[in-house]
N, CA, C and O atoms as CSV, one atom per row, in Angstrom:
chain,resi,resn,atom,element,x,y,z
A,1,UNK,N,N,0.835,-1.160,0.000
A,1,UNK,CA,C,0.000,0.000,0.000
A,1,UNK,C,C,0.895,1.243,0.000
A,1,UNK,O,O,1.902,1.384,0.693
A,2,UNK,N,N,0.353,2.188,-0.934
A,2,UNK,CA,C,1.406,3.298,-0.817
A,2,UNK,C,C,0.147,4.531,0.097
A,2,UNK,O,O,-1.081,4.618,0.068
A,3,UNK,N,N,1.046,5.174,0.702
A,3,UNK,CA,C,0.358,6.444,1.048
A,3,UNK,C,C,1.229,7.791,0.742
A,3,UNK,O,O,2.451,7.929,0.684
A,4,UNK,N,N,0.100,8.802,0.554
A,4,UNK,CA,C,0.956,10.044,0.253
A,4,UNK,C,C,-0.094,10.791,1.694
A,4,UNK,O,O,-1.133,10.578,2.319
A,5,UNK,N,N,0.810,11.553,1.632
A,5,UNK,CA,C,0.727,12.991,2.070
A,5,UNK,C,C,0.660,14.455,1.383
A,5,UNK,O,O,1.581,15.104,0.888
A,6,UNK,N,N,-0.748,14.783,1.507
A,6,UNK,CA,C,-0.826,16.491,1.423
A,6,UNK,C,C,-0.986,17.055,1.590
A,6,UNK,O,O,-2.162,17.355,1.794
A,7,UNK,N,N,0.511,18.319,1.767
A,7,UNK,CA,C,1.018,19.631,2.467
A,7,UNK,C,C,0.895,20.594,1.719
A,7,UNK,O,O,1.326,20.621,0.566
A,8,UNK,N,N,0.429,21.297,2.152
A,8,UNK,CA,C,-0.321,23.438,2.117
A,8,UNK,C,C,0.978,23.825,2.775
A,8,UNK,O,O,1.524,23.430,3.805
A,9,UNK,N,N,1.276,24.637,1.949
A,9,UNK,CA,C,2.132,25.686,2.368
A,9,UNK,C,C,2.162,27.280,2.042
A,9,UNK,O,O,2.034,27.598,0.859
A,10,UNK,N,N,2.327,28.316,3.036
A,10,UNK,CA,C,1.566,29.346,2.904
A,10,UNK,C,C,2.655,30.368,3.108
A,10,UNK,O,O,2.645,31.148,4.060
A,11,UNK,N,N,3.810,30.334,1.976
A,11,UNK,CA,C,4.995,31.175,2.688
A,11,UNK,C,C,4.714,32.712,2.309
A,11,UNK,O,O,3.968,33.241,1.485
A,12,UNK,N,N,5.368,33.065,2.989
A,12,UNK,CA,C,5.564,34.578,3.055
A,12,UNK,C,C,6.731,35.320,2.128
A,12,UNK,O,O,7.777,34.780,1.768
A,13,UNK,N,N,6.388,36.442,1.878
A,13,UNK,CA,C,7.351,36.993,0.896
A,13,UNK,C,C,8.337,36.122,0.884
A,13,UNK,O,O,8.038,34.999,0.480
A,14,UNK,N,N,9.975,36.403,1.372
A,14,UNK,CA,C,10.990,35.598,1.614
A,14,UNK,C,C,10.741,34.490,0.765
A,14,UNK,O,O,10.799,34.396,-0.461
A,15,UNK,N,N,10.402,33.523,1.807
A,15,UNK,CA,C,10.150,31.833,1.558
A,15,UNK,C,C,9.669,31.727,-0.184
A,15,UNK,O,O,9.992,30.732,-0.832
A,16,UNK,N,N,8.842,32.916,-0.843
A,16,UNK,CA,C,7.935,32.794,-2.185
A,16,UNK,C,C,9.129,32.537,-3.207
A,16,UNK,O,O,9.225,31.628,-4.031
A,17,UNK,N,N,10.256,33.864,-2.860
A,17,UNK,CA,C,11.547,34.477,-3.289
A,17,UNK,C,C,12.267,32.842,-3.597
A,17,UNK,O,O,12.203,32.139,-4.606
A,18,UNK,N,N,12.714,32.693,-2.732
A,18,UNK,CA,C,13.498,31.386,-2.395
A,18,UNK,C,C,12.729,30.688,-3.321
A,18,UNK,O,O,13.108,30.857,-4.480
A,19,UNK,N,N,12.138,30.238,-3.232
A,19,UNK,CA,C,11.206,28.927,-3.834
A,19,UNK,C,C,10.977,29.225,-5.325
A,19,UNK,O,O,10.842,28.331,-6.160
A,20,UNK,N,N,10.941,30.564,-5.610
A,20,UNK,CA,C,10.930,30.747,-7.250
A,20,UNK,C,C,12.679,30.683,-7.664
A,20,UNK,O,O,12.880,30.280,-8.810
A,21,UNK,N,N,13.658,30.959,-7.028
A,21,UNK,CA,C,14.966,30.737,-7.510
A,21,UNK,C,C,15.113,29.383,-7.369
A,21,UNK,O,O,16.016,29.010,-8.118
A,22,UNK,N,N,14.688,28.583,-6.819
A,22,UNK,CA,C,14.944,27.452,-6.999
A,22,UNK,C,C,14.263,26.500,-8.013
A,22,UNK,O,O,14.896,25.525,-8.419
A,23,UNK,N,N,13.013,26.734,-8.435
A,23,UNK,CA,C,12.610,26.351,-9.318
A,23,UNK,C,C,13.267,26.967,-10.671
A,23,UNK,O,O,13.485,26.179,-11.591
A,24,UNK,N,N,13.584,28.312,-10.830
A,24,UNK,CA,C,14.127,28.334,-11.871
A,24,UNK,C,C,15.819,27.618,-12.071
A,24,UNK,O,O,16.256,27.113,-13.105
A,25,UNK,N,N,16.382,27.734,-11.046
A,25,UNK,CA,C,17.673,26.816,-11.446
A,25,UNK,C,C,17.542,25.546,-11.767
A,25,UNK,O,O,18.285,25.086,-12.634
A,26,UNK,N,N,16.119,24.340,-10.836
A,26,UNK,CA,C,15.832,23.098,-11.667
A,26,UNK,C,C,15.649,23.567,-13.206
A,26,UNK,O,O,16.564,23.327,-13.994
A,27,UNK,N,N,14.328,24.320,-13.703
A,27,UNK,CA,C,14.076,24.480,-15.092
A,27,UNK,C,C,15.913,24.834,-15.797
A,27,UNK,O,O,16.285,24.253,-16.816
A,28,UNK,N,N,16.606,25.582,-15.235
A,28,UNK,CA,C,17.769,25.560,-16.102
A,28,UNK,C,C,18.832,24.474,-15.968
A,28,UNK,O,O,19.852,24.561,-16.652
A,29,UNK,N,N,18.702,23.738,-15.359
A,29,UNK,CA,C,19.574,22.098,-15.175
A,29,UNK,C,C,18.771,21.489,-15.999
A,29,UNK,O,O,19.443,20.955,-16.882
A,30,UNK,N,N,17.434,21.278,-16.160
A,30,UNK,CA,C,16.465,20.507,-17.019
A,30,UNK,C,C,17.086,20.830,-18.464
A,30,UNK,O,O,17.832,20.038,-19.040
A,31,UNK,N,N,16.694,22.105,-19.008
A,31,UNK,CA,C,17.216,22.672,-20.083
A,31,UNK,C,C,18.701,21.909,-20.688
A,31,UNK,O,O,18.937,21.302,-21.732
A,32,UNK,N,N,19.701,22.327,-19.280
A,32,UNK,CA,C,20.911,22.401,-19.928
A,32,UNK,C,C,20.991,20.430,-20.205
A,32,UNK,O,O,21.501,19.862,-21.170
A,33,UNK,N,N,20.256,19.740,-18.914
A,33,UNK,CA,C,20.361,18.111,-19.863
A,33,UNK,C,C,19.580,17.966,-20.927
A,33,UNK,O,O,19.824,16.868,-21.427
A,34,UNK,N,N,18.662,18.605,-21.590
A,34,UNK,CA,C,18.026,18.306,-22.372
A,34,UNK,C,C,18.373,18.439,-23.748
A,34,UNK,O,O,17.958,17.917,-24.783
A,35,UNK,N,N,19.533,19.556,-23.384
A,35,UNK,CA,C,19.997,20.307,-24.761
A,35,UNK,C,C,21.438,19.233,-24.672
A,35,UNK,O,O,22.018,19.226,-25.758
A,36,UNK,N,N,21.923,18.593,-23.909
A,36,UNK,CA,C,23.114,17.299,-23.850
A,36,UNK,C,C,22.414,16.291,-24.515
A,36,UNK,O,O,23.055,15.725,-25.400
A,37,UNK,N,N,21.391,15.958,-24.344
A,37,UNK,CA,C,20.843,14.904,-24.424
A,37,UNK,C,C,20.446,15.033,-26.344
A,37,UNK,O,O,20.341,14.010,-27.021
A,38,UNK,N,N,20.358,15.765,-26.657
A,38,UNK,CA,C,19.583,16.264,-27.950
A,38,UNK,C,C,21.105,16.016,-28.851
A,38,UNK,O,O,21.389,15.176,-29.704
A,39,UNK,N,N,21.776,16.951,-28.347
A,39,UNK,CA,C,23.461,16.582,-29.053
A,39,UNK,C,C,23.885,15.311,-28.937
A,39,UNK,O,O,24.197,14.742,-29.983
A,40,UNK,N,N,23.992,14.597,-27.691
A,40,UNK,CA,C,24.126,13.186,-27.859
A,40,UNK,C,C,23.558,12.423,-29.175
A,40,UNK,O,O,24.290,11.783,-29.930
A,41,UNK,N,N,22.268,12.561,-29.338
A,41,UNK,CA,C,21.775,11.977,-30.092
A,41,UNK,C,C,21.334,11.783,-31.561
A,41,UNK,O,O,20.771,10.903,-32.212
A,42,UNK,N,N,21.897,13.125,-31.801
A,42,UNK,CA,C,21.997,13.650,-33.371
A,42,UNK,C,C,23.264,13.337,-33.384
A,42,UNK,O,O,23.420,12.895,-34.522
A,43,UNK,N,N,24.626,13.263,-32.653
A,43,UNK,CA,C,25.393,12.131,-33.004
A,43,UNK,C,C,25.571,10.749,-33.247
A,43,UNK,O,O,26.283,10.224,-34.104
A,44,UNK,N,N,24.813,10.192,-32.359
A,44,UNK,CA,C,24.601,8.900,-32.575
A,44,UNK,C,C,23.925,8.600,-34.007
A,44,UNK,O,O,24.088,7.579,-34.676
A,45,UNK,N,N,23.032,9.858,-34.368
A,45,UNK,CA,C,22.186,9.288,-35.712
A,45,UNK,C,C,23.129,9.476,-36.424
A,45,UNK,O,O,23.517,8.439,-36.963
A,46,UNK,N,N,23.834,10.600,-36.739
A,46,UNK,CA,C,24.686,11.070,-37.794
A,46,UNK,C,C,25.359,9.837,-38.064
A,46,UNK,O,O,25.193,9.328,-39.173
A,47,UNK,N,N,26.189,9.207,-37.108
A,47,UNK,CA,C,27.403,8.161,-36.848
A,47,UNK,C,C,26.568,6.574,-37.148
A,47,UNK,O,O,27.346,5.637,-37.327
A,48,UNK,N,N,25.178,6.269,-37.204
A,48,UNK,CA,C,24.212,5.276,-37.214
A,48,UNK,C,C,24.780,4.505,-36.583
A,48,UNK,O,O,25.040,3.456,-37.172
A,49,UNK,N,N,25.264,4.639,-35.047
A,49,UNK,CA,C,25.627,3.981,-33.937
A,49,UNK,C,C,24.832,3.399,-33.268
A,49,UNK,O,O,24.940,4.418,-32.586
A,50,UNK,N,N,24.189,2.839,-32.799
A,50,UNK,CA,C,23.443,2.706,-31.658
A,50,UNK,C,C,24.107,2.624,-30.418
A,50,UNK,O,O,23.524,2.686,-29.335
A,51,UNK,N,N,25.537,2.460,-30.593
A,51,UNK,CA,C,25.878,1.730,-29.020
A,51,UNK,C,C,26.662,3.190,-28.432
A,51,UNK,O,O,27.378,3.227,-27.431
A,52,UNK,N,N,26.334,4.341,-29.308
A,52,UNK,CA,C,26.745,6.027,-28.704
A,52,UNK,C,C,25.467,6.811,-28.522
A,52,UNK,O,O,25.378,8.037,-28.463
A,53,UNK,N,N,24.111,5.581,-28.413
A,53,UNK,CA,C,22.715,6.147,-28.263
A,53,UNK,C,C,23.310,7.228,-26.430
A,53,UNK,O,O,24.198,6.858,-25.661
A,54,UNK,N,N,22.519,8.379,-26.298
A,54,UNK,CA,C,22.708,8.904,-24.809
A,54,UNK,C,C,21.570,8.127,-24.168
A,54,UNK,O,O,20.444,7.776,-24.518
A,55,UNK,N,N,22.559,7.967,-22.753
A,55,UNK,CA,C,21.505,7.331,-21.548
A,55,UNK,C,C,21.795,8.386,-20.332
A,55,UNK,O,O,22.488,9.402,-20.377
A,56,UNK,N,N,21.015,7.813,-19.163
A,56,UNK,CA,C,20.945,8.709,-18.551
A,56,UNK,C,C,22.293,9.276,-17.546
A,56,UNK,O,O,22.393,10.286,-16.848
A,57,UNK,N,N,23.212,8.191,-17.808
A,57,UNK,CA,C,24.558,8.478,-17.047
A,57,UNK,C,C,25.607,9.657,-17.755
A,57,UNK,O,O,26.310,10.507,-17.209
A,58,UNK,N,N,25.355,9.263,-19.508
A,58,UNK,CA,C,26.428,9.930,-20.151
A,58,UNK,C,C,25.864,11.592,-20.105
A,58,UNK,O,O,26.566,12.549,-20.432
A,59,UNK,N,N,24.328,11.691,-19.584
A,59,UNK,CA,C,24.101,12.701,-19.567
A,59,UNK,C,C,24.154,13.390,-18.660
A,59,UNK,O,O,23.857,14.580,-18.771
């Protein structure tokens, strides 16, 4: 059985601040693997490799 939990949170200026810089640095780590991941793989096609396919380590 799984259970979740759900939490309300009601921050105040500050805490809002914080919490939007941090979401934007995930969205720009997301980005920057996504745009690795994209190059990886238009090499691999170029090269018709499969075994230089990107996984999630090389990325």
């Amino acid at each position: 059985m799984l259970r979740t939990h759900k939490i309300r949170c009601y921050p105040n200026a500050t805490m809002r601040r914080v919490l939007e810089q941090a979401c934007d640095y995930r969205r720009y780590c997301y980005n920057q693997a996504l745009a690795t991941w994209n190059e990886l793989y238009d090499a691999s096609v170029v090269l018709a490799d499969k075994t230089v396919r990107p996984n999630e380590r090389q990325v």
